[in-house]
N, CA, C and O atoms as a Tinker XYZ file with bonds, in Angstrom:
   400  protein
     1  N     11.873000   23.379000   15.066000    73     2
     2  CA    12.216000   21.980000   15.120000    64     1     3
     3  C     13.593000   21.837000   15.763000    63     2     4     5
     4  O     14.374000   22.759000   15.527000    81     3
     5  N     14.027000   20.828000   16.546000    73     3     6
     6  CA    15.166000   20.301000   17.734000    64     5     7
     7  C     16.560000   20.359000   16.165000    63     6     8     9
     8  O     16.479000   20.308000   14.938000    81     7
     9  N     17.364000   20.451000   16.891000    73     7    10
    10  CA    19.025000   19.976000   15.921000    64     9    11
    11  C     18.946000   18.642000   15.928000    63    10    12    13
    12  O     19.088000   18.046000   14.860000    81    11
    13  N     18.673000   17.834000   17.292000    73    11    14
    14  CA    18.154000   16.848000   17.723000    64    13    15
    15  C     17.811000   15.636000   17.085000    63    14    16    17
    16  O     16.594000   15.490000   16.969000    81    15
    17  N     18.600000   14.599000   16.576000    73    15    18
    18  CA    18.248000   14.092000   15.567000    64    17    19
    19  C     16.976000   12.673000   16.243000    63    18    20    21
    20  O     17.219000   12.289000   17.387000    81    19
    21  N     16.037000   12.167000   15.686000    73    19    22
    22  CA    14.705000   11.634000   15.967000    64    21    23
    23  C     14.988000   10.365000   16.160000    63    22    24    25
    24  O     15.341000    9.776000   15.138000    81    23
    25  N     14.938000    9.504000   17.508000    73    23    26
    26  CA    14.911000    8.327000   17.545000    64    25    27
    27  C     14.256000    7.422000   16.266000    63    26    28    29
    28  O     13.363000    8.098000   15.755000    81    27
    29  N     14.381000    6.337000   15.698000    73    27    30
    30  CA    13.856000    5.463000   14.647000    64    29    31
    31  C     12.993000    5.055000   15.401000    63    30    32    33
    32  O     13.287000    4.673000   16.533000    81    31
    33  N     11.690000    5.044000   14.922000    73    31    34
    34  CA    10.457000    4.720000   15.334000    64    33    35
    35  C      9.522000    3.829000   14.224000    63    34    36    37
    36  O      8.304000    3.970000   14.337000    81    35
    37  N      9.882000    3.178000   13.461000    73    35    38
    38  CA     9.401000    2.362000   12.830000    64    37    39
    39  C      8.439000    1.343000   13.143000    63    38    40    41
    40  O      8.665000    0.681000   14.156000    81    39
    41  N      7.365000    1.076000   12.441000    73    39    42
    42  CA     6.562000    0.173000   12.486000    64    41    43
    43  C      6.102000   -0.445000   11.548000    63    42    44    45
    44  O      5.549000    0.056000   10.569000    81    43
    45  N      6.370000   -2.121000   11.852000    73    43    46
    46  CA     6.560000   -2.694000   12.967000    64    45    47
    47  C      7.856000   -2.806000   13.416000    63    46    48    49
    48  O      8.592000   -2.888000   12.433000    81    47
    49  N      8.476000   -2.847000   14.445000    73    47    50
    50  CA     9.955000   -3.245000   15.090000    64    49    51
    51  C     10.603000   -3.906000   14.248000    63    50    52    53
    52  O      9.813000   -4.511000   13.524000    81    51
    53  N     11.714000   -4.104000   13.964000    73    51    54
    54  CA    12.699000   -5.306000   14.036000    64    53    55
    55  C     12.171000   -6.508000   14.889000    63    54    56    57
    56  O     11.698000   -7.462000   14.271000    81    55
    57  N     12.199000   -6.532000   15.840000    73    55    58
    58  CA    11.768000   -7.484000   17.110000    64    57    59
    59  C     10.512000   -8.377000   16.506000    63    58    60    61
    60  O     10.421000   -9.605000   16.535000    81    59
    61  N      9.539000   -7.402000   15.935000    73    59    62
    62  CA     8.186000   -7.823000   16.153000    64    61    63
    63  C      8.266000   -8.350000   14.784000    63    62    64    65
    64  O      7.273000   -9.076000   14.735000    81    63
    65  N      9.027000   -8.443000   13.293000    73    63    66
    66  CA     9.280000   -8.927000   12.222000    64    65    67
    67  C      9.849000  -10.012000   12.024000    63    66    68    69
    68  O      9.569000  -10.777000   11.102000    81    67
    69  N     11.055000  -10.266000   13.214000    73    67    70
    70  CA    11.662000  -11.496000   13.323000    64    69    71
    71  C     10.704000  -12.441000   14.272000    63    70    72    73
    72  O     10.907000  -13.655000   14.251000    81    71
    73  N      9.479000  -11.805000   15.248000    73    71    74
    74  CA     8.655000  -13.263000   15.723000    64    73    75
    75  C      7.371000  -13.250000   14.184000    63    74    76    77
    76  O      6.868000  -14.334000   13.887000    81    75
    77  N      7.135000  -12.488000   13.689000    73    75    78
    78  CA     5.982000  -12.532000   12.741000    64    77    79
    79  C      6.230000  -14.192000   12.124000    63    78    80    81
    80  O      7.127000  -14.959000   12.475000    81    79
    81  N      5.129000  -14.457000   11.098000    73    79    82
    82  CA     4.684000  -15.538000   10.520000    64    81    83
    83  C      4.274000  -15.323000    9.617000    63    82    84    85
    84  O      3.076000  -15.606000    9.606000    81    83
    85  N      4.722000  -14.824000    8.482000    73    83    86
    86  CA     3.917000  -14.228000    7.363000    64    85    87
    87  C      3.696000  -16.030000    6.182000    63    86    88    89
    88  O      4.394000  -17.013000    5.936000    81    87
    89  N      2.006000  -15.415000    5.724000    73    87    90
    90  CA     1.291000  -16.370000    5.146000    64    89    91
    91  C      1.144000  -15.786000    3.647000    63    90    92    93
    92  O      0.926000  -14.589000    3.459000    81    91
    93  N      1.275000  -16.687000    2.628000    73    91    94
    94  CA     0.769000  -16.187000    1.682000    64    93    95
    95  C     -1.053000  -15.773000    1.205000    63    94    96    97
    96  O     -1.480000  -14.925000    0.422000    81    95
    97  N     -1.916000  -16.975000    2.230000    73    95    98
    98  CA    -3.335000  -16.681000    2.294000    64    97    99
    99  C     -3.636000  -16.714000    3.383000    63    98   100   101
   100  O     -3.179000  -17.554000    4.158000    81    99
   101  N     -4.375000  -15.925000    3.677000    73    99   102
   102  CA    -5.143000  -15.132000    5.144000    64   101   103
   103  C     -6.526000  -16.414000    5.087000    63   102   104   105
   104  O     -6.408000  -17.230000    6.001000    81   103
   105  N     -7.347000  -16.578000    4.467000    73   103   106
   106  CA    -8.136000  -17.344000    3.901000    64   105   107
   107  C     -9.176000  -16.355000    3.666000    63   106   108   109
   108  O     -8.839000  -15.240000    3.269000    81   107
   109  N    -10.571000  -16.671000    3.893000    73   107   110
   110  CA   -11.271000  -16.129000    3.188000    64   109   111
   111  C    -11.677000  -14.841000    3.988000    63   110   112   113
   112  O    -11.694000  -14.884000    5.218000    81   111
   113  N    -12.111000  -13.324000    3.086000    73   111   114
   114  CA   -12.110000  -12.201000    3.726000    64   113   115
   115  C    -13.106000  -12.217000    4.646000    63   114   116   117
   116  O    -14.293000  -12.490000    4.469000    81   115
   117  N    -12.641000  -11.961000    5.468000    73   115   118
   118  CA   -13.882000  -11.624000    6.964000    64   117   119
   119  C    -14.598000  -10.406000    7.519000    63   118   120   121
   120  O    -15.700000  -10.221000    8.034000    81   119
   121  N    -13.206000   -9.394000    7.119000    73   119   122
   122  CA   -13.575000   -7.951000    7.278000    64   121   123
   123  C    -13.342000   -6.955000    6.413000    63   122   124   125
   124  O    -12.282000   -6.863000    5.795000    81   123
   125  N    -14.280000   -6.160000    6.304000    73   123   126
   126  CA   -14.266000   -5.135000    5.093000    64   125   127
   127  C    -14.125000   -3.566000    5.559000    63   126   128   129
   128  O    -14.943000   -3.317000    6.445000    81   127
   129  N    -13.680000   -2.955000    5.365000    73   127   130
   130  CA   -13.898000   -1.618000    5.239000    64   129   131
   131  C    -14.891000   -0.962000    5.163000    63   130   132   133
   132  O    -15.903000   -1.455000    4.665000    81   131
   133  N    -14.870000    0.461000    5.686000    73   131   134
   134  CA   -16.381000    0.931000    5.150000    64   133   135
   135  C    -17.004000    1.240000    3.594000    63   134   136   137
   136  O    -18.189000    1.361000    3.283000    81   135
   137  N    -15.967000    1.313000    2.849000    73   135   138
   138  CA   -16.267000    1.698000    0.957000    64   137   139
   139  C    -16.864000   -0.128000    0.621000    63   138   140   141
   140  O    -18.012000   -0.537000    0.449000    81   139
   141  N    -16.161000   -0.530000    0.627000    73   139   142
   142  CA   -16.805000   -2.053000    0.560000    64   141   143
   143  C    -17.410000   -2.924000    0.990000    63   142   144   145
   144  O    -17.582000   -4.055000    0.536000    81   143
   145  N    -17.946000   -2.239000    2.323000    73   143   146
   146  CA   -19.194000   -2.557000    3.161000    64   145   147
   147  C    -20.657000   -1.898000    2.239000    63   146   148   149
   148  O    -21.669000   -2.557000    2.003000    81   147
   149  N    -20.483000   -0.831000    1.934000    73   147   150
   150  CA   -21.010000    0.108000    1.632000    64   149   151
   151  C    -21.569000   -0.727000   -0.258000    63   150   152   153
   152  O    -22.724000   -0.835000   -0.672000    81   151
   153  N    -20.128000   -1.204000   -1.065000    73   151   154
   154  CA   -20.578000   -1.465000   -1.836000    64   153   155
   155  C    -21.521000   -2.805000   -1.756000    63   154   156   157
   156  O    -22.534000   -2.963000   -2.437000    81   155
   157  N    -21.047000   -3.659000   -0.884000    73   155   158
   158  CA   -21.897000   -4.856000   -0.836000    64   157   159
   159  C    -23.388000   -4.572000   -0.389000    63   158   160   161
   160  O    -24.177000   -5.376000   -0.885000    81   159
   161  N    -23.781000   -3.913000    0.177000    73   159   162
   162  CA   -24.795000   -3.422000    0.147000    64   161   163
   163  C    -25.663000   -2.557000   -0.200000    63   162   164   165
   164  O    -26.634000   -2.065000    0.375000    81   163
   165  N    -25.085000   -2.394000   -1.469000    73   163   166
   166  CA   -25.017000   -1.139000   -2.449000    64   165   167
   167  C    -25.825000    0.490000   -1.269000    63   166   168   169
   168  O    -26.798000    1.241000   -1.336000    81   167
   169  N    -25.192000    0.370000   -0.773000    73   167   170
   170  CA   -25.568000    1.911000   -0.054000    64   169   171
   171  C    -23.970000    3.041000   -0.720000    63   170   172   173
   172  O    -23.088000    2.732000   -1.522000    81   171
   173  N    -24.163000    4.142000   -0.062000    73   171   174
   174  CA   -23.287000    5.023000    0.011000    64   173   175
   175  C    -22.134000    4.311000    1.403000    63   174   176   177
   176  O    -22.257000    3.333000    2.141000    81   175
   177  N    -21.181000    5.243000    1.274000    73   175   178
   178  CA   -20.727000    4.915000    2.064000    64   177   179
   179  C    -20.649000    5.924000    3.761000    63   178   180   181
   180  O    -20.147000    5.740000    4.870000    81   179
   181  N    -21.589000    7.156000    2.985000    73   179   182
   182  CA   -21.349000    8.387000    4.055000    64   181   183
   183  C    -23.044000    7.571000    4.844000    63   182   184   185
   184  O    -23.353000    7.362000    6.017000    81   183
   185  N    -23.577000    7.384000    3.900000    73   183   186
   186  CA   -24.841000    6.331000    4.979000    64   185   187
   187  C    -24.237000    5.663000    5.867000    63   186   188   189
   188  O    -24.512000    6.141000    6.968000    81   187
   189  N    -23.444000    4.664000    5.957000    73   187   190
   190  CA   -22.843000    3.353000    6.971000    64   189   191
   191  C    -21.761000    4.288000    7.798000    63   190   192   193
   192  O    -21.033000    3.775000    8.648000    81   191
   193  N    -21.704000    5.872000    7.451000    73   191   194
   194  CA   -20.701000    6.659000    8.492000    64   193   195
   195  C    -22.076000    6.648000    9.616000    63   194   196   197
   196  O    -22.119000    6.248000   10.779000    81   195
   197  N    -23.014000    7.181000    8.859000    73   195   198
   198  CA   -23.855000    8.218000    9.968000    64   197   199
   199  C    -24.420000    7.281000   10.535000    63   198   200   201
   200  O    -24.916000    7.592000   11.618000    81   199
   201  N    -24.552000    6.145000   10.194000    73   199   202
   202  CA   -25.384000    4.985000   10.548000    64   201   203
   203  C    -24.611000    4.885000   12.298000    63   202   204   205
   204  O    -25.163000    5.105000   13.375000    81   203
   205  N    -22.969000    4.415000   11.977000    73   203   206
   206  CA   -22.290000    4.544000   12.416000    64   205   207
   207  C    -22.463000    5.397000   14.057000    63   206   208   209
   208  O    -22.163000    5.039000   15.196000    81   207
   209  N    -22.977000    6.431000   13.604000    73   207   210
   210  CA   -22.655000    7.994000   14.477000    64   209   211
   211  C    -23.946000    7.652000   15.321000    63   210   212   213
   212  O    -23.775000    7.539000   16.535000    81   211
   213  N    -25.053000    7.498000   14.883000    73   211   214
   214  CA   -26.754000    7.652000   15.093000    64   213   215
   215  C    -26.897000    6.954000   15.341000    63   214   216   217
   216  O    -27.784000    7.118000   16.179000    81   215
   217  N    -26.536000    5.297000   15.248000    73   215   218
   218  CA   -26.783000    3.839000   15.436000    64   217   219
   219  C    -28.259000    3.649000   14.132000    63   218   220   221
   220  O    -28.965000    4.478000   13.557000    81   219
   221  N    -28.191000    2.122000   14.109000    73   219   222
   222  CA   -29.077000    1.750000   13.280000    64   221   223
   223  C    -28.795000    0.774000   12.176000    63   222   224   225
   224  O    -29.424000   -0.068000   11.537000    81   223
   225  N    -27.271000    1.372000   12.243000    73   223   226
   226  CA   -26.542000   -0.127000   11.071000    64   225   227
   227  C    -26.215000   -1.018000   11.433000    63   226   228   229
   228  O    -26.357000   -1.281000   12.628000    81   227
   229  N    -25.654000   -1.848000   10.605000    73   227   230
   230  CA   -24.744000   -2.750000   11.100000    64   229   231
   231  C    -23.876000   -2.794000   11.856000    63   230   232   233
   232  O    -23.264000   -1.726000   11.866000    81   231
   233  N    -23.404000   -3.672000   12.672000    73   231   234
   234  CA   -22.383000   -3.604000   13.663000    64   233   235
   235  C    -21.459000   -3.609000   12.779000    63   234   236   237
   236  O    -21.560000   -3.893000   11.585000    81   235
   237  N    -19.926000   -3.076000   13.770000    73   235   238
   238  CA   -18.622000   -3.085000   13.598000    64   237   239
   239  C    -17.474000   -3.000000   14.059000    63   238   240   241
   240  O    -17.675000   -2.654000   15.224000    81   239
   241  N    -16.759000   -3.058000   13.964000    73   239   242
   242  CA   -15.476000   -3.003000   15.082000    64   241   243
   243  C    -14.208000   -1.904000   14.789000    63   242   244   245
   244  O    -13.820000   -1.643000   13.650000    81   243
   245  N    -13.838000   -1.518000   15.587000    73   243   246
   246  CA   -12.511000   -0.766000   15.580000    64   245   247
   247  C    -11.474000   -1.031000   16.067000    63   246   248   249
   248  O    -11.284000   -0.863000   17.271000    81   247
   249  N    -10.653000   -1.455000   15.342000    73   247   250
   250  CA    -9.128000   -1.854000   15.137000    64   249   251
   251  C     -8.110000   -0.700000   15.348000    63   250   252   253
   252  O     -7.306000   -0.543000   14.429000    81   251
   253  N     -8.004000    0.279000   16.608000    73   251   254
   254  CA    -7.576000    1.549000   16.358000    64   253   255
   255  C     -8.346000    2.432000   16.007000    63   254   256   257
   256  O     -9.400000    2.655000   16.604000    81   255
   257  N     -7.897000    3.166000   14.846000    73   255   258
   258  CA    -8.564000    4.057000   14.276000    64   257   259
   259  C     -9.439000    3.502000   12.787000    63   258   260   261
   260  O    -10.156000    4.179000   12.051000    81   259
   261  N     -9.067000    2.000000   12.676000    73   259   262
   262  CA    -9.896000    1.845000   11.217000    64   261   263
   263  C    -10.794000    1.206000   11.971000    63   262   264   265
   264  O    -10.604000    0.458000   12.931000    81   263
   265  N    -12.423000    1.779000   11.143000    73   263   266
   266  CA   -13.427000    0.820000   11.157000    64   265   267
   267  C    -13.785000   -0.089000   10.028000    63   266   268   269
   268  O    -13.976000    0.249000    8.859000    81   267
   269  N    -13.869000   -1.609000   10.672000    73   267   270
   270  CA   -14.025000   -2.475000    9.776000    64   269   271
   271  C    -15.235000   -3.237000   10.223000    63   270   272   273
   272  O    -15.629000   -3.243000   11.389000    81   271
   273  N    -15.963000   -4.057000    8.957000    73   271   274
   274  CA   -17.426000   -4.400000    8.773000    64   273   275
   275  C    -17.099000   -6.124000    8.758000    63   274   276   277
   276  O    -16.801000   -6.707000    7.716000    81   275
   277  N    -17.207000   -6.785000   10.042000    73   275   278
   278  CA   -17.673000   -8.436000    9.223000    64   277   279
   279  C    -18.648000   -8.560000    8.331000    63   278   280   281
   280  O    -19.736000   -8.000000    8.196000    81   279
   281  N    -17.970000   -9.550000    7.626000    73   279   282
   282  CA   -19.652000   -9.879000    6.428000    64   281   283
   283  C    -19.918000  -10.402000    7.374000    63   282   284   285
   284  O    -20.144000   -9.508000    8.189000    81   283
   285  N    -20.054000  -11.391000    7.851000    73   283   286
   286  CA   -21.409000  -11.917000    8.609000    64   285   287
   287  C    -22.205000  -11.046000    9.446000    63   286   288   289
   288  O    -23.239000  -11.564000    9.868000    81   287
   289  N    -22.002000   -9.972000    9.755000    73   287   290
   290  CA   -22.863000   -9.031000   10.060000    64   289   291
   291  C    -23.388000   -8.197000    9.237000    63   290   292   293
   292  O    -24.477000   -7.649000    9.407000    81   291
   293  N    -22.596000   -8.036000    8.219000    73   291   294
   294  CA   -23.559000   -7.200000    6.886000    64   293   295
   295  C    -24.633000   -8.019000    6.690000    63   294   296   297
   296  O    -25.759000   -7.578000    6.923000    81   295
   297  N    -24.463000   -9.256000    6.261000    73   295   298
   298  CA   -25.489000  -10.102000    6.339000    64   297   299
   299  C    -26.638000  -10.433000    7.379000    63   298   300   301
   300  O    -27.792000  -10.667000    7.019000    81   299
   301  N    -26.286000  -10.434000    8.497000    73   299   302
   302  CA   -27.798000  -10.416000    9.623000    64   301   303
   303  C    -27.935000   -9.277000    9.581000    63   302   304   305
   304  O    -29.152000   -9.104000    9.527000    81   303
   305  N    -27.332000   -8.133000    9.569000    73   303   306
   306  CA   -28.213000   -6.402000    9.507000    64   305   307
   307  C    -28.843000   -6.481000    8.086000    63   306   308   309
   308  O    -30.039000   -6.341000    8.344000    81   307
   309  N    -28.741000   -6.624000    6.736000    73   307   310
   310  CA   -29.098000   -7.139000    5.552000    64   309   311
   311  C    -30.449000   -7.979000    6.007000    63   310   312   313
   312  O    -31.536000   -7.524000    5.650000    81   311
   313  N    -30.406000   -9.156000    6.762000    73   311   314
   314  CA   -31.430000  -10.308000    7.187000    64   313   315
   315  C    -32.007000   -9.511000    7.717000    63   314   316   317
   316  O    -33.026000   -9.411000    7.033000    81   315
   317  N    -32.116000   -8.461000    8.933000    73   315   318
   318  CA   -33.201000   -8.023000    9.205000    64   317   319
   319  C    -33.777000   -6.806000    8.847000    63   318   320   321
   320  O    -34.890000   -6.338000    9.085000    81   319
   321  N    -32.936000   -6.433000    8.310000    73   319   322
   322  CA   -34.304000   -5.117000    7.084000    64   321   323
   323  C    -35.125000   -5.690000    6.079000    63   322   324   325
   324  O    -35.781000   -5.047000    5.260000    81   323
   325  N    -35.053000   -7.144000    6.190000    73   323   326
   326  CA   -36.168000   -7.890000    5.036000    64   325   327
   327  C    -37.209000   -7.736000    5.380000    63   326   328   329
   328  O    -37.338000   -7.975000    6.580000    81   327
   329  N    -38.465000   -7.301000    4.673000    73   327   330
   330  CA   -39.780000   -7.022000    4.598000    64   329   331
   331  C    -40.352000   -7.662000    3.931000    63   330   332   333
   332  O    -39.561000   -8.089000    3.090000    81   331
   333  N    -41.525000   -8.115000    3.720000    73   331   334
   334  CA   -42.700000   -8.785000    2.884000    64   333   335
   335  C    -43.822000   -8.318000    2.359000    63   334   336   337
   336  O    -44.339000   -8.656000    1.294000    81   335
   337  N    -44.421000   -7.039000    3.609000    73   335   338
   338  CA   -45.071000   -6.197000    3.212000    64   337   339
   339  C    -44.596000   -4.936000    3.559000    63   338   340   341
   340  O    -43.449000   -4.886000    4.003000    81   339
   341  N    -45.483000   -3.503000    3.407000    73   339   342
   342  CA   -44.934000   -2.531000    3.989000    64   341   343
   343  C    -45.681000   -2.445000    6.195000    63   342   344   345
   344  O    -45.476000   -1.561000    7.027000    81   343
   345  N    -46.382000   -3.597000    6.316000    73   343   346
   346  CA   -47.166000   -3.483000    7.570000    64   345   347
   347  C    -46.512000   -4.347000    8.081000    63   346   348   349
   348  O    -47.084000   -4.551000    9.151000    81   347
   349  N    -45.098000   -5.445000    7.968000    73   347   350
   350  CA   -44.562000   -6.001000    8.908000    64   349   351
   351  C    -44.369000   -5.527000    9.916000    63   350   352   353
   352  O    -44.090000   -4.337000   10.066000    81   351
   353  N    -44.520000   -6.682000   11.174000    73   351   354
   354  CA   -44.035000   -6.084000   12.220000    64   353   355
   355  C    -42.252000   -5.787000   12.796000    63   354   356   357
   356  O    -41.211000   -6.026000   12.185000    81   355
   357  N    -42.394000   -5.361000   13.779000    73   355   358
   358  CA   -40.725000   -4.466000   14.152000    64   357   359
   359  C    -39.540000   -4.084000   12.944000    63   358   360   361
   360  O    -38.508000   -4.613000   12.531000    81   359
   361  N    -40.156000   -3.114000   12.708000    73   359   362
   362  CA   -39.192000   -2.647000   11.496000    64   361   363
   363  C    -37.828000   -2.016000   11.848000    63   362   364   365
   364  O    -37.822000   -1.120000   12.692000    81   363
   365  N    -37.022000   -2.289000   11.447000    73   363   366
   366  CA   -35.249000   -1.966000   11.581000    64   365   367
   367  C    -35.670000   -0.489000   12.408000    63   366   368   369
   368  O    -36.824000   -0.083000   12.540000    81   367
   369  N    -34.753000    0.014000   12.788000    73   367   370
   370  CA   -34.308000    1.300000   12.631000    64   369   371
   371  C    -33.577000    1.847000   12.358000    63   370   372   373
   372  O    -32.581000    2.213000   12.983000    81   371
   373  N    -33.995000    2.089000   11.063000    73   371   374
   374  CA   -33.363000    2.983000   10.115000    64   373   375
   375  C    -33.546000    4.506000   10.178000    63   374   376   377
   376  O    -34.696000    4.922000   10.039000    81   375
   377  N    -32.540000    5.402000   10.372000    73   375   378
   378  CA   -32.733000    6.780000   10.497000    64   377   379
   379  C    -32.765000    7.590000    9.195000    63   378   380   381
   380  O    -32.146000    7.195000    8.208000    81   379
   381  N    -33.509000    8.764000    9.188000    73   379   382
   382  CA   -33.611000    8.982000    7.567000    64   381   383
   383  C    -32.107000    9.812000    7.559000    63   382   384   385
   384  O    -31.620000   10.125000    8.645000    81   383
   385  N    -31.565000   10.071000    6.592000    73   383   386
   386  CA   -29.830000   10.458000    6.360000    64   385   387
   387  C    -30.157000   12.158000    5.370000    63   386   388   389
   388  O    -30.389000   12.375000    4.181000    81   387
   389  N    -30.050000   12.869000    6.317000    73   387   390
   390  CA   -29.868000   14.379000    6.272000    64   389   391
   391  C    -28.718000   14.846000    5.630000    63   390   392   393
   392  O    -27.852000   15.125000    6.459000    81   391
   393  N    -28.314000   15.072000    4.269000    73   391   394
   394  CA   -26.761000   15.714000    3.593000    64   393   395
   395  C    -27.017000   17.078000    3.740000    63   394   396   397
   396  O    -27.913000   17.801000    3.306000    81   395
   397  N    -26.072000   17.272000    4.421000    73   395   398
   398  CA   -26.046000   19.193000    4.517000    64   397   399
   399  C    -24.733000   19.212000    3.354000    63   398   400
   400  O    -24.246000   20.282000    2.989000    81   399
């Protein structure tokens, strides 16, 4: 390691704290995580990974490195795995989930 002492690299800036706008309510939650994606739809949560990997789930977005779940898309992926019988037509695709 350098003698070199480490520029301050903090985040967020100074700069970017004095334009911020901080709110006490965001309003109502829009995006979830994958553990609480996972619970609202009572699945696992290593399911909505592989889902993820393989396609077949729900959509989602990446913010960087976090992936986060709109409910309103838990909800239309939810809306269309609804069945009535087991002979409906166009069934989801759902991949079967292999734990090694």
């Amino acid at each position: 390691m350098s003698d070199r002492a480490k520029p301050d690299r903090r985040w967020p800036t100074p700069d970017i704290l004095k334009r911020a706008r901080f709110v006490d309510e965001a309003g109502p939650v829009r995006f979830v995580d994958t553990d609480a994606a996972a619970r609202y739809l009572a699945l696992e949560a290593h399911t909505l990974e592989c889902y993820r990997s393989r396609g077949g789930g729900p959509a989602y977005h990446k913010f960087g490195k976090w992936v986060r779940y709109a409910v309103d898309d838990l909800d239309a992926w939810a809306k269309s795995c609804r069945r009535t019988t087991t002979v409906s037509p166009e069934p989801p695709r759902i991949l079967p989930i292999d734990r090694i």
